[in-house]
C-alpha positions in Angstrom: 18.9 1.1 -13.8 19.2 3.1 -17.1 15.7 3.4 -19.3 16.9 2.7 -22.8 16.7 5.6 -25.2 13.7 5.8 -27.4 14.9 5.3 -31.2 13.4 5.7 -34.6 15.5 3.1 -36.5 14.7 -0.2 -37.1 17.5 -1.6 -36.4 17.3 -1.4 -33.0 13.7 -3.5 -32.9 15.2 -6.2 -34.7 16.9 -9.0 -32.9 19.5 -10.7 -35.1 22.6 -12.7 -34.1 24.9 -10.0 -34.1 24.6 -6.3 -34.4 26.6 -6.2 -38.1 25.8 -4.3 -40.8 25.6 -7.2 -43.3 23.3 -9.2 -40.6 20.9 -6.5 -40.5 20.8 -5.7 -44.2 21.0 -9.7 -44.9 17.8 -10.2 -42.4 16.1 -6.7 -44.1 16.5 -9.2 -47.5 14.8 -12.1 -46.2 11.7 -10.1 -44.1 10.5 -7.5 -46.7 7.0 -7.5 -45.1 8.5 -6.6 -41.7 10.6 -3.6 -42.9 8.2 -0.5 -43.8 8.4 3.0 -43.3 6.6 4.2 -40.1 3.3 6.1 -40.5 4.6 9.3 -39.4 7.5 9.5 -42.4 4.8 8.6 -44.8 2.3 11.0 -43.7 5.2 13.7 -43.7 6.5 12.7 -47.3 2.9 12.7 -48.3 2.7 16.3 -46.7 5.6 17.6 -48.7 4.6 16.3 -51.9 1.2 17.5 -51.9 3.3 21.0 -50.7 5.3 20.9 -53.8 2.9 20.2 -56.3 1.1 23.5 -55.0 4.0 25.6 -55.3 4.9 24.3 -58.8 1.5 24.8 -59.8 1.7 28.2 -58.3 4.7 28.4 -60.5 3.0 27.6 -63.7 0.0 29.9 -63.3 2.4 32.8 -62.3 4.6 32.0 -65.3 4.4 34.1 -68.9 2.4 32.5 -71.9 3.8 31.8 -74.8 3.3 30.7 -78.2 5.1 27.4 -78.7 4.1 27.3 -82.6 2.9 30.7 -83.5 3.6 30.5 -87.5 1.8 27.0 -87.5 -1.6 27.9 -86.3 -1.8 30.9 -89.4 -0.6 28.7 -92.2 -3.1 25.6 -90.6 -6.2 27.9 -91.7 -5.1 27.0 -95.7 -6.6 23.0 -96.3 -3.5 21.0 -97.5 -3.1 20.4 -101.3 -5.1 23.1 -102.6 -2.8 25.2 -105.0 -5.5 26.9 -106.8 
């Protein structure tokens, strides 16, 4: 006898009538609290993100400054409406 091979999609846990597509995506529909990522692809998504926001902060910090409004910061000193 034949062990059956060890799978990571869901579709294989779920017993429906028939093995369609449309079946499986129809019964996904109607059990939304029974179809959730496994633990290990969240904690591995979780993983990368908190991978990429290091290297884009990395980024940023790395990156030139520059003055986004240069001109407005020296005319700002002068208070508004005083022509005199």
């Amino acid at each position: 006898m034949t062990r059956k091979k060890k799978t990571r999609s869901l579709a294989d846990k779920v017993t429906i009538r028939t093995g369609r597509r449309k079946d499986y995506k129809k019964w996904r529909h109607d059990n939304p609290d029974q179809v959730a990522p496994s633990r290990r692809f969240v904690a591995k998504k979780q993983q990368q993100r908190k991978l990429q926001a290091v290297r884009k902060l990395a980024r940023q910090q790395s990156g030139q400054d520059i003055a986004i409004h240069p001109d407005k910061s020296a005319s700002s000193d002068k208070p508004k409406g005083d022509d005199s």
